[in-house]
C-alpha positions as CSV (number, residue, x, y, z in Angstrom):
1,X,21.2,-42.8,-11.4
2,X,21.3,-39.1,-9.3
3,X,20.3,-39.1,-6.2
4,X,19.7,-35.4,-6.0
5,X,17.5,-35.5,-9.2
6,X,17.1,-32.5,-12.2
7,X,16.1,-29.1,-12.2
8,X,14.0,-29.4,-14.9
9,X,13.1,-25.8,-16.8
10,X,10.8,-26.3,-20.1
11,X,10.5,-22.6,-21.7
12,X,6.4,-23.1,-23.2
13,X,4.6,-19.9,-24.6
14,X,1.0,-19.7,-25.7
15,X,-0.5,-19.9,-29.1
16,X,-3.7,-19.5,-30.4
17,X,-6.2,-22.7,-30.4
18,X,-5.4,-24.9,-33.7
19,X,-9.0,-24.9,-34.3
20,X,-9.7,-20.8,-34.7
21,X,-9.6,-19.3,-38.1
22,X,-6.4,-17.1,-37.8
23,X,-6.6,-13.8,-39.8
24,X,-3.3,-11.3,-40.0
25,X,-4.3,-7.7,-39.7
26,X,-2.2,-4.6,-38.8
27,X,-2.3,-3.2,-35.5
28,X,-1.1,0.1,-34.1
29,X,2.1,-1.2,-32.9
30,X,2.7,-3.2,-36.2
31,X,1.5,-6.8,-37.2
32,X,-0.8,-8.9,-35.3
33,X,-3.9,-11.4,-35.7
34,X,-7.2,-10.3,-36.0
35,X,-9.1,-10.2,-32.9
36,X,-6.5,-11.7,-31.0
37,X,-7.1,-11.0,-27.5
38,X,-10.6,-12.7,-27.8
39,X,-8.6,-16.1,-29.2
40,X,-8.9,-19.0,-26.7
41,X,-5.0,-20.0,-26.5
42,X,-3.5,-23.3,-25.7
43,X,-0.1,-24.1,-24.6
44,X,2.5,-23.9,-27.5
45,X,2.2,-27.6,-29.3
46,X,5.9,-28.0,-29.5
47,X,6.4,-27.2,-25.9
48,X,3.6,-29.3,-24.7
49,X,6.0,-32.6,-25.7
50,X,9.0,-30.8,-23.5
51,X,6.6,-30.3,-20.5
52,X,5.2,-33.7,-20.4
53,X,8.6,-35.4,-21.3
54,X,10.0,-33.3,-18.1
55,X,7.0,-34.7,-15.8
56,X,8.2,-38.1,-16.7
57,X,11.7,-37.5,-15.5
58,X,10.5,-35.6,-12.7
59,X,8.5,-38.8,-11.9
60,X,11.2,-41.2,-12.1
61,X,14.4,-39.3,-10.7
62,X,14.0,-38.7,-6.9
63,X,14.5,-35.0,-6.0
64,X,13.5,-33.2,-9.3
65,X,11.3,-30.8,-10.0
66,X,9.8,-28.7,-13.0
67,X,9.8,-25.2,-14.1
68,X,7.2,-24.0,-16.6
69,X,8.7,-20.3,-17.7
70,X,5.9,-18.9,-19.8
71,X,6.1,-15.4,-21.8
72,X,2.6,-13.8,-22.6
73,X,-0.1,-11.5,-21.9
74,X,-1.1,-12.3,-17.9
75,X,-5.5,-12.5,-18.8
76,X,-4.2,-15.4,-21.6
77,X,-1.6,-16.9,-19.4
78,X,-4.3,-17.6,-16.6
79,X,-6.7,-18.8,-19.3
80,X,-4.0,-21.4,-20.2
81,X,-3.0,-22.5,-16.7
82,X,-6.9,-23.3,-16.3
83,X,-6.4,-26.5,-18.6
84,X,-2.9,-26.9,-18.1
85,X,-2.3,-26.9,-14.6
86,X,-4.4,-30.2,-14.9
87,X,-1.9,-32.6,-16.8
88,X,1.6,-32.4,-14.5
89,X,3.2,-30.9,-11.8
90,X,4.9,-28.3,-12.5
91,X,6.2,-24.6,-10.7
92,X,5.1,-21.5,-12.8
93,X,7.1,-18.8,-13.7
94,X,5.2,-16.0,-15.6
95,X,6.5,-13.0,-17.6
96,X,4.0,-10.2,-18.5
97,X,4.8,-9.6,-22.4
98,X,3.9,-9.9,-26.3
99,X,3.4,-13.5,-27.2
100,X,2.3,-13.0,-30.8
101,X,4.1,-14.8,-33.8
102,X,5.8,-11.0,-35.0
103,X,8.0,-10.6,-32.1
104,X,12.0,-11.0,-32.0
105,X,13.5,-14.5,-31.3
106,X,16.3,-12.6,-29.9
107,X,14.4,-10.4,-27.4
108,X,11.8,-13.7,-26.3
109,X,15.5,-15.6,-25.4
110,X,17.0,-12.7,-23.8
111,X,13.4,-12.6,-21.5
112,X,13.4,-16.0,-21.2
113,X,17.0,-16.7,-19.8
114,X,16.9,-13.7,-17.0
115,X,13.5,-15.4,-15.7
116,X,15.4,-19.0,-15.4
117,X,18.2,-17.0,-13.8
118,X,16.3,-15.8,-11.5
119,X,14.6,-18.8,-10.0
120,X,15.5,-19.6,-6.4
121,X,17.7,-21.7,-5.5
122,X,17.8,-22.6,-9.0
123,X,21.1,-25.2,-9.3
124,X,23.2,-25.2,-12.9
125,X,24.9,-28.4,-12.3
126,X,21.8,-30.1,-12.0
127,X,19.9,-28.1,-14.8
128,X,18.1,-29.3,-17.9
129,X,16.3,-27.0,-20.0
130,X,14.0,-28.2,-22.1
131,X,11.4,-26.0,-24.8
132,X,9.8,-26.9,-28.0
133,X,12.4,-27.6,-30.9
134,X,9.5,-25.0,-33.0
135,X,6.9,-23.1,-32.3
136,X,3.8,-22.5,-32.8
137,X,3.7,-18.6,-32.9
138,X,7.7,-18.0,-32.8
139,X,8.5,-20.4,-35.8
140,X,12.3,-19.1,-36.1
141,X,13.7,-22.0,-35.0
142,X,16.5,-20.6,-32.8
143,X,14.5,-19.5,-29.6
144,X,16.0,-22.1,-27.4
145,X,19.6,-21.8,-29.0
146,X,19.6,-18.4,-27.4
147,X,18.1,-19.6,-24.5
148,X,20.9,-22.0,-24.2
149,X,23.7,-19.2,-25.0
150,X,22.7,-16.4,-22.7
151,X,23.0,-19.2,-20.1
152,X,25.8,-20.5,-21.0
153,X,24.9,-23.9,-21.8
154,X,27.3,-25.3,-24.4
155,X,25.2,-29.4,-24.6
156,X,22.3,-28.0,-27.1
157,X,20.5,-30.8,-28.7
158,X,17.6,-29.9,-31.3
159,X,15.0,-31.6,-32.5
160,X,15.1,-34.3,-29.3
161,X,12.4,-37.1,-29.4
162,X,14.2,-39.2,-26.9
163,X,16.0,-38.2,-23.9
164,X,17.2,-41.1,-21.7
165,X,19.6,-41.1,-18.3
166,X,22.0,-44.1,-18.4
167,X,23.1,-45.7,-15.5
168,X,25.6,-43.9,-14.7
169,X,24.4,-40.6,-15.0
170,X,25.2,-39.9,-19.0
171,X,22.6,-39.1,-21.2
172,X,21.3,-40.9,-24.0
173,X,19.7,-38.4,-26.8
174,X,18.4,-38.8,-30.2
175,X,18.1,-36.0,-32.1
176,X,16.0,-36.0,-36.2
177,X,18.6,-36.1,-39.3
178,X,17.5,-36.0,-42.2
179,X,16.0,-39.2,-44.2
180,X,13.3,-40.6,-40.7
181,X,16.7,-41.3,-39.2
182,X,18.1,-40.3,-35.6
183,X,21.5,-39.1,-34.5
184,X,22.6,-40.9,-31.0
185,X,24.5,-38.5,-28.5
186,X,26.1,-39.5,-25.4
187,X,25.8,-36.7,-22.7
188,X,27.8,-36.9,-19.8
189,X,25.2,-34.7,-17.5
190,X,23.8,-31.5,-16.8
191,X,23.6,-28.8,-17.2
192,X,22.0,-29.5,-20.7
193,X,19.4,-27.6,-23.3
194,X,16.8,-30.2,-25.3
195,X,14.4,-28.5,-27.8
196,X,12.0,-31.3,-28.4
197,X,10.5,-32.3,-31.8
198,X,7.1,-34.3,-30.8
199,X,9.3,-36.9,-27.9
200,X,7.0,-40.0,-27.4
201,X,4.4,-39.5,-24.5
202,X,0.6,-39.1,-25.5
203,X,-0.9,-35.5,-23.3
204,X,-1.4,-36.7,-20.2
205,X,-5.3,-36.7,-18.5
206,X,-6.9,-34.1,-16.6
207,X,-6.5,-34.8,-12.5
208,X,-8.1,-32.0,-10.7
209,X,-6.0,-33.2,-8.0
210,X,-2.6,-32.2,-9.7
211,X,-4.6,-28.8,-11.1
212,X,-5.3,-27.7,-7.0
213,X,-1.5,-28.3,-5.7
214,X,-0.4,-26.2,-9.0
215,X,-3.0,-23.4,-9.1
216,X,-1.8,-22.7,-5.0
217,X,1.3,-21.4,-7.1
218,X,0.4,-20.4,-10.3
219,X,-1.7,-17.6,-9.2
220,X,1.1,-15.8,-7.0
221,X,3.2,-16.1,-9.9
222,X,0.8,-14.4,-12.6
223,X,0.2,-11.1,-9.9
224,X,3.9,-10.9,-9.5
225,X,5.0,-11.8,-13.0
226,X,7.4,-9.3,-14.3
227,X,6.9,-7.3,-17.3
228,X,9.2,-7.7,-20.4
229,X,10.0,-5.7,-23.3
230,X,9.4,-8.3,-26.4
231,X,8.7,-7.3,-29.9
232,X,10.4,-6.5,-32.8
233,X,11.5,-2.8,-32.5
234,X,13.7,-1.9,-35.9
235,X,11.4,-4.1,-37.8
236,X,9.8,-2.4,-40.6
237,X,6.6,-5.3,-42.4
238,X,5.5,-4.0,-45.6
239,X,2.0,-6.1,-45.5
240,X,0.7,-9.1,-43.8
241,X,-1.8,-11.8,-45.7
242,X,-2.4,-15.5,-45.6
243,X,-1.2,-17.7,-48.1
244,X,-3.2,-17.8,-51.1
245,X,-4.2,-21.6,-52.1
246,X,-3.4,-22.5,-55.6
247,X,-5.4,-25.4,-57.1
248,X,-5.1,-27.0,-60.4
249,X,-6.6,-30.3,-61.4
250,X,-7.0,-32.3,-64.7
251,X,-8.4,-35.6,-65.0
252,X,-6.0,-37.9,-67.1
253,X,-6.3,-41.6,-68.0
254,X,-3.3,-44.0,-69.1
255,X,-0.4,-42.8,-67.6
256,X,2.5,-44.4,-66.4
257,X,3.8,-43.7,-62.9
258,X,6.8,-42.1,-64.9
259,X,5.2,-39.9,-66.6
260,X,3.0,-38.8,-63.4
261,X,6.2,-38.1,-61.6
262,X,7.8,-36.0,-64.7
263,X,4.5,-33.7,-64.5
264,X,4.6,-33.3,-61.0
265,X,8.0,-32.3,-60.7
266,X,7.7,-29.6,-63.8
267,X,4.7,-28.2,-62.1
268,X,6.9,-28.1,-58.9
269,X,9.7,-26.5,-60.9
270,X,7.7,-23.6,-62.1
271,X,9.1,-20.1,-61.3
C-alpha cells in the first residue's frame, strides 16, 4: 500500500430532514420549498455514504486526510456541522450559495471544482474525490461527472458501493449494473472520482471528542467561505406541485397469479 496516503475530497451538500413535510411553492427568484429556511437540514443522504467510506480509508492508509466541500446557505451549513462534525474527521471547506433542489448541475460542478482547486497544498496525484452517486436535492445524476471534468479526472466510477486498495496500490471498484449485479474495475491509482450509491458502512456514532478537533476548523471556514453564484439563470418553470397519489383497489377472489400479473401490467400500460 502508499505510504504517503490519499487526499481524500467527498463533495456533500445539504438537504432538508427526510422527516419534514416538503411543500414546493414559488419564490421571487423562481421555485423553491415552502418555508425553507426554517427546515432543519441534514447532510445530503447519498453523500453521507462517500464521507464515511472516506473516514475509513483515511483511517487505514497512513498520511490521508479528508475534505468535506459543502455548497449551501452559511446559517444551514453551521446547523449541519453541529451533528456532523460528530461522526469523522474531516477538514471543512464551505461555499456560501443556493442549495435548493432547482439549481443548475452545471453551475453546483463548476462551484464545486474551483473550491477543491483551491485547497492548499492540495496534491492531484494522490487525489480521490468522492460525492454521492444522487442526490437528495440535486437529483440530476451528473453533479460529480462535472466535478470530475472540470478537474480533469478521466477514472469516473458511478454508482460505487465498494472501493478497495490492492496491494499494490490499484484499486479494486465495484460499480451497480443493472439486474443486483456489480461491474469489477481495476484502477491503477489516483487521481480518481467515486460517486457512491449506499457503499457498506452503517453512520458512524456521535464522539464529542472528534466534533471539538473538527468544529476548531469548521468555524473559520464558514466566516471565510466564499460566495458562489448557483441557480438556474435561463430557466424558465411553468408551475411547481407534488405528485398527486393515484389509488385504485378492488377486492377480487380466485385468481391465478397469471391473470394478477396480466392486470397489473395493463393497469401499468395505461396512457
Amino acid at each position: 500500500m502508499t505510504s504517503t496516503g490519499y487526499n481524500i475530497v467527498v463533495c456533500g451538500g445539504l438537504a432538508p430532514d427526510p422527516l419534514q413535510s416538503l411543500e414546493p411553492a414559488m419564490g421571487p427568484s423562481g421555485p423553491a420549498l415552502k418555508n425553507e429556511m426554517m427546515l432543519p437540514v441534514v447532510l445530503d443522504p447519498w453523500a453521507s455514504h462517500a464521507l464515511y467510506e472516506a473516514a475509513h480509508l483515511a483511517g487505514r492508509i497512513p498520511g490521508s486526510k479528508v475534505w468535506l466541500v459543502s455548497l449551501g446557505h452559511r446559517g444551514k451549513l453551521q446547523q449541519m456541522m453541529m451533528t456532523v462534525a460528530q461522526k469523522v474527521p474531516f477538514e471543512l471547506v464551505a461555499i456560501e450559495g443556493a442549495a435548493g433542489g432547482f439549481t443548475d448541475p452545471a453551475e453546483t460542478a463548476a462551484a464545486l471544482a474551483e473550491a477543491i482547486r483551491s485547497i492548499p497544498g492540495l496534491d492531484p496525484a494522490r487525489l480521490l474525490v468522492w460525492g454521492g452517486w444522487e442526490s437528495a436535492t440535486r437529483g440530476a445524476g451528473v453533479t460529480m461527472a462535472l466535478v470530475g471534468e472540470r478537474l480533469g479526472i478521466q477514472d469516473q466510477f458511478q454508482g460505487v458501493d465498494e472501493f478497495k486498495v490492492q496491494p499494490d496500490g490499484s484499486f479494486r471498484i465495484l460499480e451497480r449494473v443493472e439486474g443486483g449485479q456489480h461491474q469489477v474495475s481495476i484502477c491503477t491509482g489516483p487521481p480518481v472520482l467515486a460517486g457512491w450509491a449506499t457503499g457498506s458502512l452503517p453512520e458512524p456514532r456521535n464522539n464529542p471528542q472528534i466534533g471539538m478537533q473538527n468544529m476548531r476548523s469548521v468555524m473559520p471556514a464558514l466566516q471565510k467561505a466564499r460566495t458562489a453564484k448557483v441557480g438556474a439563470e435561463g430557466v424558465r418553470f411553468d408551475r411547481i406541485t407534488l405528485p398527486q397519489q393515484q389509488r385504485a383497489t378492488r377486492v377480487v377472489k380466485d385468481l391465478s397469479p397469471d391473470q394478477i400479473a396480466d392486470e397489473i401490467i395493463g393497469w401499468i400500460r395505461q396512457p
